[in-house]
C-alpha positions in Angstrom: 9.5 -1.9 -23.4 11.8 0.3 -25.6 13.6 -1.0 -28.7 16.8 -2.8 -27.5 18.9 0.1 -28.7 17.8 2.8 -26.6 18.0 0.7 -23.6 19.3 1.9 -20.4 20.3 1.8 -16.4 17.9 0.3 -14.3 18.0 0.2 -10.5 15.8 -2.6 -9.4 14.5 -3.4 -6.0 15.1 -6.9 -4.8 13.5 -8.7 -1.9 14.8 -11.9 -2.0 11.4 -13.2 -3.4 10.7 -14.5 -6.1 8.9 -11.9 -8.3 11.6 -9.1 -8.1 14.4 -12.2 -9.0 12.2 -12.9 -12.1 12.2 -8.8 -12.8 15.7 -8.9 -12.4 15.9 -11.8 -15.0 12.9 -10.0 -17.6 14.8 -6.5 -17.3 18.2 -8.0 -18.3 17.1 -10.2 -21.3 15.1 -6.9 -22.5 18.6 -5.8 -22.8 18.7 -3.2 -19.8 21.7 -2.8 -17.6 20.2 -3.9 -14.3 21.5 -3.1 -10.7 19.8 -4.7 -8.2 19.5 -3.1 -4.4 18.0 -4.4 -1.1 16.3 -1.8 1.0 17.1 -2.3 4.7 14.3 -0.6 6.1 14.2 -2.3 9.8 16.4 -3.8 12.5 15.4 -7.1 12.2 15.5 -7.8 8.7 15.4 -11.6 7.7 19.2 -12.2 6.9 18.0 -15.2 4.6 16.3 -12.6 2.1 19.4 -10.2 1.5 21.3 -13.9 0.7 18.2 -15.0 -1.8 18.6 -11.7 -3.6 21.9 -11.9 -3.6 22.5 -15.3 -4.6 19.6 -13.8 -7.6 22.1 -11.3 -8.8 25.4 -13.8 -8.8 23.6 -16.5 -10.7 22.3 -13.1 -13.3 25.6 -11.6 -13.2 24.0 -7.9 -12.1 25.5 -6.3 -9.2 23.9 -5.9 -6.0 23.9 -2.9 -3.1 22.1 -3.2 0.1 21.1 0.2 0.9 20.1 1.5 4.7 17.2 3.5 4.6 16.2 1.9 8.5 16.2 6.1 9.5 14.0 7.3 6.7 11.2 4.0 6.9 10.9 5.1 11.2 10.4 8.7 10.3 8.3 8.3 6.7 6.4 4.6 7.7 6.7 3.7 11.4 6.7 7.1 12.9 2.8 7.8 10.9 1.9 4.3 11.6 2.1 4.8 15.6 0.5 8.2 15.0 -2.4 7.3 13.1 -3.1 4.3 15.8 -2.6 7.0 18.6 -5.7 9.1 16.6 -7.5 6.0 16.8 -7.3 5.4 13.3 -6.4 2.1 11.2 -3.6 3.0 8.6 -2.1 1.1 5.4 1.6 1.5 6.2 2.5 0.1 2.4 0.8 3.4 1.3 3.3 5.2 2.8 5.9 2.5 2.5 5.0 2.9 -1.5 4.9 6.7 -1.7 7.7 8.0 0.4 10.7 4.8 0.6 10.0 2.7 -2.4 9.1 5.4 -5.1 10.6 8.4 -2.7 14.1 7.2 -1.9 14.5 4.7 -4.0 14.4 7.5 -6.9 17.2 9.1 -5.3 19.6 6.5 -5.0 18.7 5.4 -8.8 19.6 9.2 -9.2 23.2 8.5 -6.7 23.9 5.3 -9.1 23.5 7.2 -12.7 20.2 4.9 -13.1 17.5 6.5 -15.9 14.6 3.9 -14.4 13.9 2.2 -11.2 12.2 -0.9 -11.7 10.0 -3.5 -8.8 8.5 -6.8 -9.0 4.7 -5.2 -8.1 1.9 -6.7 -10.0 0.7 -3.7 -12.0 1.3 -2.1 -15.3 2.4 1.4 -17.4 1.1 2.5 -20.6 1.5 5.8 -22.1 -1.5 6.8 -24.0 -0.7 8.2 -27.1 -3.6 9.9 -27.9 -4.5 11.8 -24.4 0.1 12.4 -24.1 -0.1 11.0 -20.4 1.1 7.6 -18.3 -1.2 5.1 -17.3 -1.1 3.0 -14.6 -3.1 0.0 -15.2 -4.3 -3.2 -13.2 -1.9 -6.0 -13.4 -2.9 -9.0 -15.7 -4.0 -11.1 -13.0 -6.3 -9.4 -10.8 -5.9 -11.8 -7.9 -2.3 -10.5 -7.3 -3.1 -6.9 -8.8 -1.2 -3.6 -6.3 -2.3 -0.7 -8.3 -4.0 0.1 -4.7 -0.6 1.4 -2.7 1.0 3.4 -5.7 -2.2 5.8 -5.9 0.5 8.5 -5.4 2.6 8.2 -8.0 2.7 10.9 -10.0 3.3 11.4 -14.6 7.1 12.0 -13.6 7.6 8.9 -11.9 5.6 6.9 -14.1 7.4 7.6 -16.8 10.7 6.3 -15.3 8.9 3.4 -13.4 9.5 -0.5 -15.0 6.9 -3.4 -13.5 8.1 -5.8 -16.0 5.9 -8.9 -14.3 2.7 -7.0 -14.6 1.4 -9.0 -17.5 1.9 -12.6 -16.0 0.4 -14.0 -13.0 1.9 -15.8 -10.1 1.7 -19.6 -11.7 4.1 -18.5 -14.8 6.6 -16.5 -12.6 7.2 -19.2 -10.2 7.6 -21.4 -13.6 9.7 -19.0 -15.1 11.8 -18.4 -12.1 12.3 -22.7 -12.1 13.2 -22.9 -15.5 16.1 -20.2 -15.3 17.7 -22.0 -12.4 16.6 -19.4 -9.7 16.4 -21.3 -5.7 14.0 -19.0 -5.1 11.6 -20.2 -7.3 9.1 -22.1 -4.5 9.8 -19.5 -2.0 6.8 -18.4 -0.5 5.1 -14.9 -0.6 5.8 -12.4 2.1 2.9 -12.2 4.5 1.5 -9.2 6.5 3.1 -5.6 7.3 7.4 -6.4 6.7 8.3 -4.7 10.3 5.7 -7.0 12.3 6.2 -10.4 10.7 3.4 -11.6 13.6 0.7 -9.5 12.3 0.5 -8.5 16.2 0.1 -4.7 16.1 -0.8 -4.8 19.6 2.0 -5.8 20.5 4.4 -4.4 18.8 2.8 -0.8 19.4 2.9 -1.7 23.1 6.5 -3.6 23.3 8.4 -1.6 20.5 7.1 2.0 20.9 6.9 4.7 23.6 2.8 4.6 23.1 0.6 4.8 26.0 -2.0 2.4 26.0 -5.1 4.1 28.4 -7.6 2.1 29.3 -11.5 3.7 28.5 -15.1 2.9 27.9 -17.3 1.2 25.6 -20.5 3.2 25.1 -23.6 2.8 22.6 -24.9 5.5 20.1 -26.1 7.5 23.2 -22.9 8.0 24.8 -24.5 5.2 27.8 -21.5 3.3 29.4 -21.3 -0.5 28.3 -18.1 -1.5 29.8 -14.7 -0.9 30.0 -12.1 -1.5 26.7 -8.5 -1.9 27.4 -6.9 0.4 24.9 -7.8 2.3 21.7 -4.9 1.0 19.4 -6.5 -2.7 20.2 -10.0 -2.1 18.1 -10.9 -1.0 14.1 -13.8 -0.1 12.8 -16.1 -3.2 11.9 -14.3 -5.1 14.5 -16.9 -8.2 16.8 -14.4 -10.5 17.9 -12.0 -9.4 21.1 -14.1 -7.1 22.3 -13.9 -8.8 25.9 -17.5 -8.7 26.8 -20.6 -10.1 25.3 -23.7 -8.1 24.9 -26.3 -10.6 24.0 -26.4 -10.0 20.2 -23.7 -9.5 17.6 -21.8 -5.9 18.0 -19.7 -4.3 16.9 -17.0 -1.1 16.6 -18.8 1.6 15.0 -16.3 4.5 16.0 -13.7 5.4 17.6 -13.5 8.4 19.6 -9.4 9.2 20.7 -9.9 12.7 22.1 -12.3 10.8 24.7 -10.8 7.5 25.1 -14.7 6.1 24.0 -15.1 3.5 21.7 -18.8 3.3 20.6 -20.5 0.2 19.6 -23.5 -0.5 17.6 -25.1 -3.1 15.3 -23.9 -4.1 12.2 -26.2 -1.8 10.3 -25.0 1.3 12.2 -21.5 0.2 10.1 -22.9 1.2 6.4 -22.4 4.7 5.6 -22.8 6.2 2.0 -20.2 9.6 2.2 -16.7 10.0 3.6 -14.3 12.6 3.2 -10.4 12.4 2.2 -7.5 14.3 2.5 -4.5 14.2 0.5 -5.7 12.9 -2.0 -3.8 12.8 -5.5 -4.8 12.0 -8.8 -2.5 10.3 -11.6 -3.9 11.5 -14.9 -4.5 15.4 -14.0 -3.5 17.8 -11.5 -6.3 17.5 -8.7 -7.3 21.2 -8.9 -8.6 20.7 -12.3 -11.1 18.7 -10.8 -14.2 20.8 -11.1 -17.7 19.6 -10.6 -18.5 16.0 -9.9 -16.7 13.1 -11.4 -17.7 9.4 -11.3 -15.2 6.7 -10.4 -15.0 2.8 -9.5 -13.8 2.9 -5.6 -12.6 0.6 -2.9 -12.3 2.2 0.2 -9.8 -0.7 1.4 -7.1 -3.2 -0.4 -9.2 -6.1 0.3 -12.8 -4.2 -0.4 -14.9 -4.7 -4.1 -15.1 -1.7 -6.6 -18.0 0.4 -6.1 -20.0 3.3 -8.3 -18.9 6.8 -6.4 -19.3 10.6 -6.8 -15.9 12.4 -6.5 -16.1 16.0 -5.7 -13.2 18.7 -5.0 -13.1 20.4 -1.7 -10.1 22.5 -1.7 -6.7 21.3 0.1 -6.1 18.1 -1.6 -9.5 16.8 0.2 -12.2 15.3 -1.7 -15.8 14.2 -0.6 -17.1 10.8 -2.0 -20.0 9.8 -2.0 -21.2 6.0 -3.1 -23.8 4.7 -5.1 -24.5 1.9 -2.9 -23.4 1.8 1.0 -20.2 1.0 2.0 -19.5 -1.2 5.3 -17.0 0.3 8.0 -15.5 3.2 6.6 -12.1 2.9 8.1 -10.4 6.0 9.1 -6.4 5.9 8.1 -7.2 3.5 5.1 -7.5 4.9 2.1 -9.9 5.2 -0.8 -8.7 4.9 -4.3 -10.3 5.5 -7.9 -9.7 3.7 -11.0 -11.7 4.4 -14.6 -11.9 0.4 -16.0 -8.2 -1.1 -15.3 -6.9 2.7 -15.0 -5.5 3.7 -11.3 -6.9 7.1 -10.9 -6.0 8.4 -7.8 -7.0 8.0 -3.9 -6.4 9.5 -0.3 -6.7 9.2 2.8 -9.8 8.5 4.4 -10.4 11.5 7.3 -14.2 11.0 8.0 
């Protein structure tokens, strides 16, 4: 962080939990004036977290804003996620979430409230490399908690106006931190799931809380034979055995999803492993993506939860890019998204199309 001299206004984004409280807390002991917002982004937000942060920023002595961006997360977030299920794809809402409301809109209200940084309590870090003149993002200390993944988009202007000031401690020494400084929230425990379906259900909520319609079709093999009937593309993912509704004498499993068709074709778990997918807008960190020429190698993980793997990264013109992996890669998910790093460095990523 800067010397204690140049420091300046920060808008921070605060939960309720416990990580953003202890940013709050690390920001304003570095010396930075620190204003702390909560983003209401649905209709049923959990009243108890706007008190938490609240309660954060009376004990710190920051002040605190709740700002309504409810209209820009259903037209940026929601709006893409009932889309992408409708093309019978799987999608990472926090991508969207991360590119578009937290780093999107948030930037404009730090602009609104005469704030030089915005500032979160995500597990990652920023360098700026002296010797190549860019930012860095980098994996957070702990690699357990690391969520370089989601922020893929970011680009060198917003890095270098972006503080993650827990990056370098894990979750142990927060929760620690947050005791020792007096802060309640200090055993609170971690948000779980997607924010605007607490449940995890997204069958239901794309069913009860949408205008989606939910057509029934048919299972068929590689052959395009009939093996049953499936009640509903947005209730099946790639890689996905269990709740199938039928049993087929062996293990099986999605291998695609077909919307235009209303098929969903099943296979065996070996039909799942393929080596090359294709992704479109993609966006990479360090240089402009059309200064990609040739091949480049990277370390990739084609979801938040999947291991690194060895891939081949080539251009193809409109912010797509074909990858193609060392080793095999089980159920290539379309609507996820596949993202680079070089060592701890956050490359870039996109979103997987085929």
């Amino acid at each position: 962080m800067e010397d204690i001299l140049t420091k300046k206004k920060v808008l921070l984004g605060m939960s309720g939990g416990v990580d953003s409280s202890v940013a709050a807390y690390l920001l304003k002991k570095e010396g930075y004036d620190v204003v702390g917002v909560n983003m209401k982004l649905w209709d049923r937000p959990d009243e108890k977290d706007v008190e938490d942060a609240i309660s954060v920023c009376e004990k710190l002595d920051i002040p605190f804003h709740v700002i309504d961006l409810q209209k820009e997360f259903k037209g940026k977030v929601i709006e893409n996620f009932i889309k992408e299920y409708e093309a019978g794809h799987t999608p990472n809402p926090c991508v969207f979430c991360n590119k578009n409301i937290k780093f999107g809109d948030l930037f404009k209200k730090a602009e609104e409230l005469g704030c030089d940084y915005i500032a979160t309590g995500h597990y990652a870090l920023i360098e700026y490399n002296e010797e190549k003149g860019i930012y860095e993002l980098k994996k957070a200390s702990n690699s357990n908690k690391d969520q370089t993944y989601v922020m893929y988009n970011l680009s060198q202007e917003k890095l270098s106006k972006i503080l993650f000031p827990i990056g370098k401690y894990n979750k142990d020494q927060i929760r620690e931190m947050a005791k020792e400084i007096g802060l309640k929230v200090y055993n609170k425990p971690d948000s779980q799931d997607i924010c605007f379906i607490p449940d995890n259900n997204y069958e239901r909520f794309l069913k009860e809380k949408t205008n989606i319609r939910v057509n029934e079709g048919i299972f068929v093999d590689k052959d395009g034979n009939k093996l049953g009937d499936h009640k509903g593309i947005i209730s099946y993912t790639i890689g996905q055995r269990k709740g199938l509704g039928m049993t087929f004498g062996k293990p099986t499993y999605v291998i695609d999803i077909n919307a235009k068709d209303n098929t969903i074709v099943l296979g065996d778990n070996e039909d799942l492993f393929k080596t090359e997918l294709v992704a479109k807008d993609a966006n990479f960190i360090p240089f402009d993506i059309e200064t990609l020429d040739g091949t480049r190698k990277f370390d990739a993980k084609i979801r938040y939860s999947s291991s690194l793997s060895k891939a081949s990264v080539t251009y193809l013109g409109d912010n797509r890019i074909r990858v193609v992996f060392d080793q095999a890669q089980r159920a290539i998910t379309r609507g996820q998204s596949v993202v680079f790093y070089d060592g701890d460095c956050l490359v870039g990523g996109g979103i997987i199309e085929w």
